[in-house]
N, CA, C and O atoms as CSV, one atom per row, in Angstrom:
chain,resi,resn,atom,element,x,y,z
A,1,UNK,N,N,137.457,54.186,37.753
A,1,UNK,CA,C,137.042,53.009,37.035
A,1,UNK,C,C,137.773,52.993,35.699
A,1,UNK,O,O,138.097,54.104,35.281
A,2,UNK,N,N,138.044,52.099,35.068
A,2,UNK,CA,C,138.828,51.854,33.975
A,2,UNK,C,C,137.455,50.614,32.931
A,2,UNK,O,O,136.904,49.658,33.475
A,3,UNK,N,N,137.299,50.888,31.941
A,3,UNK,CA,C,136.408,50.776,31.110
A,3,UNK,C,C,138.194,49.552,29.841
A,3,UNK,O,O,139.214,50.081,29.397
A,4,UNK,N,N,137.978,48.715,29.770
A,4,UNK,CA,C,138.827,47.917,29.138
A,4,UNK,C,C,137.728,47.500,27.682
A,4,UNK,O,O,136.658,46.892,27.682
A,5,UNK,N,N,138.619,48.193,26.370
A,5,UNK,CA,C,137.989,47.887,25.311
A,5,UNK,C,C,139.138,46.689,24.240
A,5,UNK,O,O,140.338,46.548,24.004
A,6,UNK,N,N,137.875,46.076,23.885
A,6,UNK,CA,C,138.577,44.720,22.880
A,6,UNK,C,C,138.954,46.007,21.629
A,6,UNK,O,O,138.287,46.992,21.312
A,7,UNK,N,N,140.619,45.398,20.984
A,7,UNK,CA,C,140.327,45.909,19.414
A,7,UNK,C,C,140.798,44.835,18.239
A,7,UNK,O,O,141.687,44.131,18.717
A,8,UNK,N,N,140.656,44.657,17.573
A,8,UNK,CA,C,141.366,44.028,16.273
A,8,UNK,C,C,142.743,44.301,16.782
A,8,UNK,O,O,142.906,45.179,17.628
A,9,UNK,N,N,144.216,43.273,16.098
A,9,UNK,CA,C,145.213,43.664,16.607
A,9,UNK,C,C,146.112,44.794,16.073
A,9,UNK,O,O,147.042,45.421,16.581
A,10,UNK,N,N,145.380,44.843,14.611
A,10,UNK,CA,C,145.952,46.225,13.526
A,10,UNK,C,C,145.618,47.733,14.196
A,10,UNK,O,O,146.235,48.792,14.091
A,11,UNK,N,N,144.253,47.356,15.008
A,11,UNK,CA,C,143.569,48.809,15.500
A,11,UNK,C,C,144.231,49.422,16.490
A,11,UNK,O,O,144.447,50.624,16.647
A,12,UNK,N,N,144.669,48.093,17.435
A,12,UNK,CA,C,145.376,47.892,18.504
A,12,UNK,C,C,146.691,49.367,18.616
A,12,UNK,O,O,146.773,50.415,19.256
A,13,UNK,N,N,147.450,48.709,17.680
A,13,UNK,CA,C,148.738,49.706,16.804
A,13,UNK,C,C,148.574,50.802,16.350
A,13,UNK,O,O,149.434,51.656,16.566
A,14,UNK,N,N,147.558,51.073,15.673
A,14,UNK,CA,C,147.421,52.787,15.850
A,14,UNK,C,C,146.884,53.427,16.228
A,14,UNK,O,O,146.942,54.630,15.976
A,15,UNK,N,N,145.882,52.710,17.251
A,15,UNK,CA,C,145.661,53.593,19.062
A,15,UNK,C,C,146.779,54.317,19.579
A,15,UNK,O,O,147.007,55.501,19.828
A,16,UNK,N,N,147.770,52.617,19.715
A,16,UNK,CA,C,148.381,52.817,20.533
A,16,UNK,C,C,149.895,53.959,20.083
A,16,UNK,O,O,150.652,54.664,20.751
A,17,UNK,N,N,149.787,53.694,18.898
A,17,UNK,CA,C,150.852,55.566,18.179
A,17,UNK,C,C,149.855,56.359,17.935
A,17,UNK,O,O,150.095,56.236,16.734
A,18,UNK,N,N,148.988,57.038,17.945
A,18,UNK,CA,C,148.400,57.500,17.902
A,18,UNK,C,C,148.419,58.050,19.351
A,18,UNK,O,O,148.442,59.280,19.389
A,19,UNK,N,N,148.417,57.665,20.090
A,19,UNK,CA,C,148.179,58.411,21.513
A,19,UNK,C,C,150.045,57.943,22.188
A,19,UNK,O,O,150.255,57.469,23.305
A,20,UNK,N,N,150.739,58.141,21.518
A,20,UNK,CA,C,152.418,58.510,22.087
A,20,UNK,C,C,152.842,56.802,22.397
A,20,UNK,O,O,153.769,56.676,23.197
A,21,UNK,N,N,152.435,55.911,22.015
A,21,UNK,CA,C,153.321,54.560,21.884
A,21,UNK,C,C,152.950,54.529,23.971
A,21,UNK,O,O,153.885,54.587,24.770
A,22,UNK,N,N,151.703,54.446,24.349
A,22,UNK,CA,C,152.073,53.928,26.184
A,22,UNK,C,C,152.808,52.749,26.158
A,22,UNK,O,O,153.202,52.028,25.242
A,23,UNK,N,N,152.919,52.710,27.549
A,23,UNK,CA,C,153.571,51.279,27.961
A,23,UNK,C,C,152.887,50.380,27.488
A,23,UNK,O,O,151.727,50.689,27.215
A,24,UNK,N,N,153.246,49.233,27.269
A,24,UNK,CA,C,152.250,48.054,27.473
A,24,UNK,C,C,152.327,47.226,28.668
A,24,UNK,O,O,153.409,46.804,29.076
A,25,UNK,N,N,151.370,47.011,29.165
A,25,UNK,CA,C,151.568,46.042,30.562
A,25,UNK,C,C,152.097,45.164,30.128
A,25,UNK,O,O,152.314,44.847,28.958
A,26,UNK,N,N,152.434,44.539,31.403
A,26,UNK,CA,C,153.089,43.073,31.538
A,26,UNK,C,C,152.085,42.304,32.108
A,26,UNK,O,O,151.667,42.248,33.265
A,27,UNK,N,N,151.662,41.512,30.730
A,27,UNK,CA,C,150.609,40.740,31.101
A,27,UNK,C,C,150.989,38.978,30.901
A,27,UNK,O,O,151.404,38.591,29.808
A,28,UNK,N,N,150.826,38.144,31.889
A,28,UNK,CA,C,150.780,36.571,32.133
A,28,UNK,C,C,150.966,36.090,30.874
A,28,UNK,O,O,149.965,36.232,30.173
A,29,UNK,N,N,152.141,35.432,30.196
A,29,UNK,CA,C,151.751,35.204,28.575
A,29,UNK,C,C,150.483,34.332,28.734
A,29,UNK,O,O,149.553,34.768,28.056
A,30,UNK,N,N,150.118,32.948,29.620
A,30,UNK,CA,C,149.399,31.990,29.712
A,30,UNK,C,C,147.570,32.914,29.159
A,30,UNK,O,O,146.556,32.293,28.841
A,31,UNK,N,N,147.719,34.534,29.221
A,31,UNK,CA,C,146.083,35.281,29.466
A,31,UNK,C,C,146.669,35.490,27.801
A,31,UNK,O,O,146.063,36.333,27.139
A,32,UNK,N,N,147.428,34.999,27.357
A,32,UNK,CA,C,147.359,36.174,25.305
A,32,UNK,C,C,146.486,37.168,25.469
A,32,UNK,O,O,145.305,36.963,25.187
A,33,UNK,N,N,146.849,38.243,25.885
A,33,UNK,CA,C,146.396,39.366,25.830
A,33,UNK,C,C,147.528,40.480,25.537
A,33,UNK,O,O,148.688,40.247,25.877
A,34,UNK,N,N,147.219,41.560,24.971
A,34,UNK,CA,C,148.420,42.558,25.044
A,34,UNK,C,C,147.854,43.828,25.255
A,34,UNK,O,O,147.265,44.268,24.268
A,35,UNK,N,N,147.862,44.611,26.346
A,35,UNK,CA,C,147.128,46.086,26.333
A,35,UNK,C,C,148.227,47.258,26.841
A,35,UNK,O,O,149.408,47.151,27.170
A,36,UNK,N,N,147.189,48.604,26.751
A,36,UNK,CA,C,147.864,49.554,27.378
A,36,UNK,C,C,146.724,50.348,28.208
A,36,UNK,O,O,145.604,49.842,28.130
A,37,UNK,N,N,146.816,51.235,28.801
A,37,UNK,CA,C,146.280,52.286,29.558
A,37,UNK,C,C,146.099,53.588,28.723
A,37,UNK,O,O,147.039,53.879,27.983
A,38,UNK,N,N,144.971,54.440,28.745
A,38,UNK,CA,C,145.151,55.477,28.255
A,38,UNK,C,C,144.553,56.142,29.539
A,38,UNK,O,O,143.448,55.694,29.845
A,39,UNK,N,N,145.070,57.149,30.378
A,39,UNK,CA,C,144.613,58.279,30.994
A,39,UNK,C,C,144.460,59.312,30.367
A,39,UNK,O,O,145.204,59.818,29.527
A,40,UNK,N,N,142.713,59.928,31.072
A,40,UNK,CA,C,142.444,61.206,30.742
A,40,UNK,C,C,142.611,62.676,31.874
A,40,UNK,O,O,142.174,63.813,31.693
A,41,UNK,N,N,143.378,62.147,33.011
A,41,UNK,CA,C,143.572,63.508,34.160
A,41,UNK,C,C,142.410,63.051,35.247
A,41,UNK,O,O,142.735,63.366,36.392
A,42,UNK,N,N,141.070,62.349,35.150
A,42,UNK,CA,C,140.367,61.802,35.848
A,42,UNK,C,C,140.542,60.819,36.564
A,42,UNK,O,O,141.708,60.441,36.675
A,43,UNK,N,N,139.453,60.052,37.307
A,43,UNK,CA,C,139.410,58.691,37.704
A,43,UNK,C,C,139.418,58.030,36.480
A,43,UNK,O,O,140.362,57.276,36.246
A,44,UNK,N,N,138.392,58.202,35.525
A,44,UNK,CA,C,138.229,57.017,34.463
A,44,UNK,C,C,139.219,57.187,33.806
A,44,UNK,O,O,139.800,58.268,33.710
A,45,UNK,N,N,139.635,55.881,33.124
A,45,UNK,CA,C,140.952,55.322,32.540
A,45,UNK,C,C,139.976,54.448,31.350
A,45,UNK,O,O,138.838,54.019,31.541
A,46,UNK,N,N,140.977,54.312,29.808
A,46,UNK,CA,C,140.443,53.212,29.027
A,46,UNK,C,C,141.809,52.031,29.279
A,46,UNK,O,O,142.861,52.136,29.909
A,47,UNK,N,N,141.366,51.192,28.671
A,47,UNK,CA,C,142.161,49.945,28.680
A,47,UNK,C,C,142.306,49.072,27.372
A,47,UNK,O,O,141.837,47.947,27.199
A,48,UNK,N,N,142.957,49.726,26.602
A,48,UNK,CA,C,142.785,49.067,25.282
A,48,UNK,C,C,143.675,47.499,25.411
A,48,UNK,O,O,144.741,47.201,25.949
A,49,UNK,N,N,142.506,46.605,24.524
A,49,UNK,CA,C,143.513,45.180,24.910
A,49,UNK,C,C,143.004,44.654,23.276
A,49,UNK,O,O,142.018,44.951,22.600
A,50,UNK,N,N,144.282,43.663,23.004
A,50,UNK,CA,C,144.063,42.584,21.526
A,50,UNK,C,C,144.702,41.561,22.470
A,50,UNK,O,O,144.967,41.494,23.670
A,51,UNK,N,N,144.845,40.699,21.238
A,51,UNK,CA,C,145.296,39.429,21.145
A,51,UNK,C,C,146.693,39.200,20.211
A,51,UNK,O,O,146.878,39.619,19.069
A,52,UNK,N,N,147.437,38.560,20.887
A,52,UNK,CA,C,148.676,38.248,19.995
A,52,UNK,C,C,148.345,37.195,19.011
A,52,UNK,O,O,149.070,36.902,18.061
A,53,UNK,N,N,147.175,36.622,19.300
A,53,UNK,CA,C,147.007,35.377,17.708
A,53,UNK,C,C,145.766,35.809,18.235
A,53,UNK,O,O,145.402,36.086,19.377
A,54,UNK,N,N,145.014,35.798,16.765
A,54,UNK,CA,C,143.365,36.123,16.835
A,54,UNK,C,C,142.701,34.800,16.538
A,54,UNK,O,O,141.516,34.470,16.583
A,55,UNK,N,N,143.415,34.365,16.333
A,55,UNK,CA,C,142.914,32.421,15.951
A,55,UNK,C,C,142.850,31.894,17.374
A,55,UNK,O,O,142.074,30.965,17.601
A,56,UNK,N,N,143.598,32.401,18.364
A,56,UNK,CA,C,143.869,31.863,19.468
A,56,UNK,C,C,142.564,31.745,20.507
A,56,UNK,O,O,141.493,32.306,20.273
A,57,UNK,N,N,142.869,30.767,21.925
A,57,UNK,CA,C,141.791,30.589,22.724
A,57,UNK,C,C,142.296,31.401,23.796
A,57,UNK,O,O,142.513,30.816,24.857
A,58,UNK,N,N,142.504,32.520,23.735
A,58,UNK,CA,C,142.793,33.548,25.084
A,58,UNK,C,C,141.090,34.420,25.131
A,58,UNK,O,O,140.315,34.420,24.175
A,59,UNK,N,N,140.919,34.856,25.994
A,59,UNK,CA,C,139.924,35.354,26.367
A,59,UNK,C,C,139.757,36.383,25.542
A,59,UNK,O,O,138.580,36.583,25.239
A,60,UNK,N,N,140.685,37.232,24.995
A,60,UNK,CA,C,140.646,38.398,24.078
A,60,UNK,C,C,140.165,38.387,22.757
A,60,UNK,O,O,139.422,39.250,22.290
A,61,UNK,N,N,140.698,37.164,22.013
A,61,UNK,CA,C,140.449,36.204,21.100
A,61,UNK,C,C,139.251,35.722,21.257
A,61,UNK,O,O,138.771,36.067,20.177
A,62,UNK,N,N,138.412,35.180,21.800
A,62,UNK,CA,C,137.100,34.558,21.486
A,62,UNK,C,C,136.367,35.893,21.584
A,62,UNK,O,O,135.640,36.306,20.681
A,63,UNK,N,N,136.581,36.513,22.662
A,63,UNK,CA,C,135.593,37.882,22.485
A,63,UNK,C,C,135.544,38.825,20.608
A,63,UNK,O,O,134.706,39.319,19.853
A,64,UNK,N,N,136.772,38.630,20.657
A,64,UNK,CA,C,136.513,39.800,19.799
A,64,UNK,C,C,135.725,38.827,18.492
A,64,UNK,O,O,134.905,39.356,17.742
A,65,UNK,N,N,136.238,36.897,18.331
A,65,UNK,CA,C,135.681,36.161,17.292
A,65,UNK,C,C,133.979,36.563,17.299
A,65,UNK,O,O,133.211,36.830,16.374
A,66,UNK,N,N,133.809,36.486,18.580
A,66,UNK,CA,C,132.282,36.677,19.550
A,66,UNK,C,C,131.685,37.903,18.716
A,66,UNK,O,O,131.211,37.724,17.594
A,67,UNK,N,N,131.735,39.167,19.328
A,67,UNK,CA,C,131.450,39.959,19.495
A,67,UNK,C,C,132.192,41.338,18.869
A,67,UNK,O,O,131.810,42.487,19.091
A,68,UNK,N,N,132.986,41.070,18.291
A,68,UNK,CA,C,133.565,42.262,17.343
A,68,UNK,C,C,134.357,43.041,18.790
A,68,UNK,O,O,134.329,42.848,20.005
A,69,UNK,N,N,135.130,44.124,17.736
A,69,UNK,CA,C,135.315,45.032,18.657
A,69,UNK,C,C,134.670,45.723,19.733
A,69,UNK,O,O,133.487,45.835,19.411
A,70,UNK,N,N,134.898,46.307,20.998
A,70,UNK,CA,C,133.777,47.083,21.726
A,70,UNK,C,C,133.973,47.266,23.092
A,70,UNK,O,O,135.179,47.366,23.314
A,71,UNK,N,N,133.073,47.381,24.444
A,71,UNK,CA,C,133.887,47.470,25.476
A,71,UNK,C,C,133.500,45.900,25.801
A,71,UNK,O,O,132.430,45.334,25.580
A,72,UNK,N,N,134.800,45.332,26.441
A,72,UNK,CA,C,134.459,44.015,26.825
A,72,UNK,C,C,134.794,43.710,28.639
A,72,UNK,O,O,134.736,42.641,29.247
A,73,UNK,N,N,135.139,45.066,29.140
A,73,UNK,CA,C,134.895,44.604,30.834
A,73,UNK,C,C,134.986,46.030,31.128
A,73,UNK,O,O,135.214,47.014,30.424
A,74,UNK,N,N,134.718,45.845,32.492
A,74,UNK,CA,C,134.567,47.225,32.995
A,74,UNK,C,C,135.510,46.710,34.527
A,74,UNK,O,O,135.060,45.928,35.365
A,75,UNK,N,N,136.546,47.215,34.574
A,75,UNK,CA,C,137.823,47.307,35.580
A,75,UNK,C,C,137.151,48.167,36.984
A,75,UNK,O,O,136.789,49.343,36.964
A,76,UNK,N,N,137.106,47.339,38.048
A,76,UNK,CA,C,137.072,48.223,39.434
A,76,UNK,C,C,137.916,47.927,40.411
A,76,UNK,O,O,137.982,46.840,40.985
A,77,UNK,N,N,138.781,49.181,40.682
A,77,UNK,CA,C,139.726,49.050,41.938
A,77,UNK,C,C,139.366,48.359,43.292
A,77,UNK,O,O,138.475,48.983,43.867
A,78,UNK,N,N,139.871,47.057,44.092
A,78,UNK,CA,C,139.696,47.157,44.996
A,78,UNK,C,C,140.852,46.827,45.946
A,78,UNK,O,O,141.809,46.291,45.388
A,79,UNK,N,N,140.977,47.060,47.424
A,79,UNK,CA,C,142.183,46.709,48.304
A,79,UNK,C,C,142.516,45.405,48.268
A,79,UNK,O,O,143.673,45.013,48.117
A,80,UNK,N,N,141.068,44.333,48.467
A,80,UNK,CA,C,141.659,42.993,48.748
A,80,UNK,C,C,140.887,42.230,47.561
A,80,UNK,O,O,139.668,42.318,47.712
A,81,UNK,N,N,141.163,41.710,46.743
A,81,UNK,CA,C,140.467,41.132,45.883
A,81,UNK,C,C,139.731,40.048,46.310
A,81,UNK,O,O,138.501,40.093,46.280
A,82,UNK,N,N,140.444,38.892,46.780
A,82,UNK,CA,C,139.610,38.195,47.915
A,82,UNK,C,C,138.475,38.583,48.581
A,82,UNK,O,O,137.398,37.988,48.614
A,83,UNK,N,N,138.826,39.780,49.194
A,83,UNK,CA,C,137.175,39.956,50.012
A,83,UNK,C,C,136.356,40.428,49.076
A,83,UNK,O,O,135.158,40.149,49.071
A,84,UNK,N,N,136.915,41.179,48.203
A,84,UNK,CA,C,135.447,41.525,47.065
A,84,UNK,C,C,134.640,40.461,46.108
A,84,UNK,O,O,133.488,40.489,45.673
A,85,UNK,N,N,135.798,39.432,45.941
A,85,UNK,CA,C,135.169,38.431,45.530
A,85,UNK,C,C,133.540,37.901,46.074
A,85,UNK,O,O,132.448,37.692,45.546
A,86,UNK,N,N,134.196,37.832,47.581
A,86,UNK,CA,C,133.383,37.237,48.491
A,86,UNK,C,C,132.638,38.146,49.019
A,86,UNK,O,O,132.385,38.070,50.221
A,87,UNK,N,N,132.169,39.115,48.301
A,87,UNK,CA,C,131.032,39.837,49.138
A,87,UNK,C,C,130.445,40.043,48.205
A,87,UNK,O,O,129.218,40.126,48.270
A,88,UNK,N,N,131.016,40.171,47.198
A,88,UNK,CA,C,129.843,40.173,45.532
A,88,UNK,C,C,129.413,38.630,45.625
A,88,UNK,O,O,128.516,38.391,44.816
A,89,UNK,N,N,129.584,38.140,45.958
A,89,UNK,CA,C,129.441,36.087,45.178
A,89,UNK,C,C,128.623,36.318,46.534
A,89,UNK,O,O,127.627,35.598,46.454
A,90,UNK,N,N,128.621,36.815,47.397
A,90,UNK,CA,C,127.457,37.101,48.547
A,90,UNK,C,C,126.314,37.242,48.371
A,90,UNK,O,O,125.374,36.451,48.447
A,91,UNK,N,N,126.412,38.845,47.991
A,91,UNK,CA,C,125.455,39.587,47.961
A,91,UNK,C,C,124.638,39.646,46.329
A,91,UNK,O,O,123.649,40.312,46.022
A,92,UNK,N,N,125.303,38.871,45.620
A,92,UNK,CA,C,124.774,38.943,44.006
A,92,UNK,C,C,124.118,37.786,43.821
A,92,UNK,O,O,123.107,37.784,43.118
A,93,UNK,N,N,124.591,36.598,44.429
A,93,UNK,CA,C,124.065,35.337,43.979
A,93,UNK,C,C,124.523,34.829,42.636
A,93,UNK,O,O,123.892,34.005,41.974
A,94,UNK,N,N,126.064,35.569,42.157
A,94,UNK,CA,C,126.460,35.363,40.896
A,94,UNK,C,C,128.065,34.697,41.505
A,94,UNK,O,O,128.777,35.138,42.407
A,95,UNK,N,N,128.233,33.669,40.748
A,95,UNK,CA,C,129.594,32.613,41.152
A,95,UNK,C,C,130.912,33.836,40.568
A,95,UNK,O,O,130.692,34.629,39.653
A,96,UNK,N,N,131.880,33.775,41.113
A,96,UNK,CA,C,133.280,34.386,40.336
A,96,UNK,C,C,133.375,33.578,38.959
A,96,UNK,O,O,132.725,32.545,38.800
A,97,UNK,N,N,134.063,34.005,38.150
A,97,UNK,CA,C,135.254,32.709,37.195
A,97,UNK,C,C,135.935,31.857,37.523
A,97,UNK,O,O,136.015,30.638,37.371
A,98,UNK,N,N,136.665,32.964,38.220
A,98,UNK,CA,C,137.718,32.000,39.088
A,98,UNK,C,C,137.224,31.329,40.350
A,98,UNK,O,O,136.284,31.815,40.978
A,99,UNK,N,N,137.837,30.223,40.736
A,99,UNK,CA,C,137.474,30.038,42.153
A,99,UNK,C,C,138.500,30.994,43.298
A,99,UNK,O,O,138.362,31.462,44.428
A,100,UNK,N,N,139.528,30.952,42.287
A,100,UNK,CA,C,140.566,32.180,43.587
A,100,UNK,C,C,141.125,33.137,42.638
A,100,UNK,O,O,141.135,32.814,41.450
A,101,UNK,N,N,141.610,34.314,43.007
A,101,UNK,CA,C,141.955,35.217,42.312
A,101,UNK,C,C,143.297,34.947,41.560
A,101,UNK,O,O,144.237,34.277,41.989
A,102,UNK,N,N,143.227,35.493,40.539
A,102,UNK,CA,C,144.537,35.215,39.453
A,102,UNK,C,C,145.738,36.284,38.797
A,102,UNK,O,O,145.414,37.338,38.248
A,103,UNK,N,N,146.668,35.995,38.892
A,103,UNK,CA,C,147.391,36.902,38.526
A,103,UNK,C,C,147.112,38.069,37.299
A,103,UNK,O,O,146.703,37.599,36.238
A,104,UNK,N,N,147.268,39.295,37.353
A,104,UNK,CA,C,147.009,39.943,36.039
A,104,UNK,C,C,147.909,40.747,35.488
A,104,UNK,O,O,149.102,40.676,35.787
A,105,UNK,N,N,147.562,41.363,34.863
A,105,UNK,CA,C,148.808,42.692,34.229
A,105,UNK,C,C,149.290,43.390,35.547
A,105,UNK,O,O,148.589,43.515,36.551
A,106,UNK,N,N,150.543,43.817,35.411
A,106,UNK,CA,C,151.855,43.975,35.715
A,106,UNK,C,C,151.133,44.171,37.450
A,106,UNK,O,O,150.647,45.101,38.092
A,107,UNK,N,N,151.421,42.675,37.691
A,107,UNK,CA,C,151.599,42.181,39.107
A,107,UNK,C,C,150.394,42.711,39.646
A,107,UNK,O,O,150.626,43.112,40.787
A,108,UNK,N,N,149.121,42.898,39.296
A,108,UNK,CA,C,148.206,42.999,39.881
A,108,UNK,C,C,147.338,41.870,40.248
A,108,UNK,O,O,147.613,40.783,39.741
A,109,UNK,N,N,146.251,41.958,41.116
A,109,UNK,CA,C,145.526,40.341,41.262
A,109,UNK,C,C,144.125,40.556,40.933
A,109,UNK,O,O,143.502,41.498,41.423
A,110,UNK,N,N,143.511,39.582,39.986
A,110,UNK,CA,C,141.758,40.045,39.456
A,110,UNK,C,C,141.255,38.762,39.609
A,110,UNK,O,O,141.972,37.776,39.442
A,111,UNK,N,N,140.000,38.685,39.934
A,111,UNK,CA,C,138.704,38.009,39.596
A,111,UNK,C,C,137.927,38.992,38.962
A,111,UNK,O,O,137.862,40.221,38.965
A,112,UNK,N,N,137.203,37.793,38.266
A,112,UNK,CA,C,136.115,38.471,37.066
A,112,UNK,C,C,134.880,37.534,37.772
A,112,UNK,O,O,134.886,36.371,38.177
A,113,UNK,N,N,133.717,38.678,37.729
A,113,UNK,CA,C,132.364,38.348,37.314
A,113,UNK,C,C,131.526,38.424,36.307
A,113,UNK,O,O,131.904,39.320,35.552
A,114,UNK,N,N,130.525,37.890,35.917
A,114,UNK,CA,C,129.724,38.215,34.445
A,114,UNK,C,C,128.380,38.179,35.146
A,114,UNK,O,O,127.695,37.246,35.564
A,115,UNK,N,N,128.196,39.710,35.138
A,115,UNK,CA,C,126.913,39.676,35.475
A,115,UNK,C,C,125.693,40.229,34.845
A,115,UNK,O,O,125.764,41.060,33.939
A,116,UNK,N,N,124.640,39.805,35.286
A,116,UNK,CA,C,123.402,40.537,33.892
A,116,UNK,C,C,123.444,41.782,33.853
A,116,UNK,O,O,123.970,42.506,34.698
A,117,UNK,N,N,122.931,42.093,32.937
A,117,UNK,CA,C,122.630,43.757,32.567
A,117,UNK,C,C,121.052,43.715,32.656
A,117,UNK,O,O,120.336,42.725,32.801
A,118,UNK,N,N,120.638,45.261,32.512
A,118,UNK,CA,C,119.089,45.110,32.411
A,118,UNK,C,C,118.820,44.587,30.919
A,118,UNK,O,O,117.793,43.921,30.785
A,119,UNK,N,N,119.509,44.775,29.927
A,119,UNK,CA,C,119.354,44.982,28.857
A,119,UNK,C,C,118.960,43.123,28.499
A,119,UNK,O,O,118.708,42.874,27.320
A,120,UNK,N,N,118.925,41.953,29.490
A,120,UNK,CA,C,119.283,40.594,29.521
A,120,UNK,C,C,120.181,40.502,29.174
A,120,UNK,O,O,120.450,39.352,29.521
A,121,UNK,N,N,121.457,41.062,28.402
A,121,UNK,CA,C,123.318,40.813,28.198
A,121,UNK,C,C,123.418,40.614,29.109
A,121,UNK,O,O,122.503,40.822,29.906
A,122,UNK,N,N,124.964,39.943,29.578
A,122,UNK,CA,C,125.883,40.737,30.281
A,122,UNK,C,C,126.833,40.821,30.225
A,122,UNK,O,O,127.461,40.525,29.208
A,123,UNK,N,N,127.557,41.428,31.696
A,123,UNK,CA,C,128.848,42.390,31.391
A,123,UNK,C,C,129.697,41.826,32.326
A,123,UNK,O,O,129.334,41.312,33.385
A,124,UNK,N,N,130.970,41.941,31.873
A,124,UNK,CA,C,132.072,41.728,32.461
A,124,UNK,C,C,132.772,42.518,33.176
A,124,UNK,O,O,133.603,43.331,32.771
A,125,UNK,N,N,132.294,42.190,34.806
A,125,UNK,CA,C,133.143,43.106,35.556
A,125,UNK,C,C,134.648,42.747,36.474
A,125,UNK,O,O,134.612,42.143,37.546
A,126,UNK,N,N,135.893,43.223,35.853
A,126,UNK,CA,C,137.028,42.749,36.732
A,126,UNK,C,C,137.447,43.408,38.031
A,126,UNK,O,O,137.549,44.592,38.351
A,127,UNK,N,N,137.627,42.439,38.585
A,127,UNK,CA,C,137.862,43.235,40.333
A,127,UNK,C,C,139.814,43.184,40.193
A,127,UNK,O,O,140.388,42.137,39.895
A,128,UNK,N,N,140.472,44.329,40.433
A,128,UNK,CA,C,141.572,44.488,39.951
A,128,UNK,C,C,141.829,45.196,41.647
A,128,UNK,O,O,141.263,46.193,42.095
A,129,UNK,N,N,143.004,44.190,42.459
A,129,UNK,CA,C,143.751,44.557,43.366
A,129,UNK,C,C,145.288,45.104,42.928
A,129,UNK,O,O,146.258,44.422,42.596
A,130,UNK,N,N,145.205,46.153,43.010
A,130,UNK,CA,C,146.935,47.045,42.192
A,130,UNK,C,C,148.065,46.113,43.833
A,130,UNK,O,O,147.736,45.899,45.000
A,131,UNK,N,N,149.362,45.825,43.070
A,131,UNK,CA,C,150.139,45.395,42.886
A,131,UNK,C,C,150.389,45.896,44.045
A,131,UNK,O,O,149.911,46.946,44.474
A,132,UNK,N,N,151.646,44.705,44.982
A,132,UNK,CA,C,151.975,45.289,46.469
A,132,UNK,C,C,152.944,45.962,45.774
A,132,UNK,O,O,153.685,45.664,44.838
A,133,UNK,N,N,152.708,47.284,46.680
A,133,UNK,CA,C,154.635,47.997,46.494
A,133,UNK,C,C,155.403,47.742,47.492
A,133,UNK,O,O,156.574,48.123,47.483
């Protein structure tokens, strides 16, 4: 699972030297988003993401206007994104975002759900199909 956290775009920058300059994905300019990956040797992965304009209406951007820095989705691997769509929007009684899945960082395919927490929040979970090789 990969845990994707919002940062300011200054914070962004010395995460990201701070832990050896990672790649940055190649993300859709149309999503203004800019992130990287940090692995720890495990399954779990973080996902640090900003915004290239913080004024801007990209999803990264209203969250962080929203809600400050923090974790803002929680990333789960699956084979077909399509069918997970459709078996969560099944079995949850909660609609996707999308109506069909959308392109994401570097050639992968996601739908997002927002679903409750106990806490009455909720959370943003992305269904992330990794990239044909």
């Amino acid at each position: 699972m990969v845990v994707g956290i919002a940062v300011e775009p200054d914070h962004f920058e010395r995460i990201r030297q701070a832990n050896g300059s990672p790649r940055l994905a190649d993300v859709p300019a149309e999503q203004d988003a800019i992130e990287f990956e940090l692995h720890f040797g495990g399954e779990d992965d973080l996902d640090i993401l900003t915004t290239s304009d913080s004024r801007g209406s990209g999803a990264i951007a209203r969250y962080l206007r929203k809600f400050g820095e923090g974790i803002q989705q929680i990333e789960v691997s699956v084979s077909d994104v399509d069918r997970a769509t459709k078996l969560l929007s099944a079995r949850s009684s909660v609609s996707p975002i999308y109506p069909v899945a959308r392109a994401g960082a570097d050639q992968t395919r996601v739908n997002f759900f927002l679903l409750p927490s106990a806490s009455g929040k909720k959370c943003l979970i992305e269904l992330v199909e990794p990239a044909a090789r």
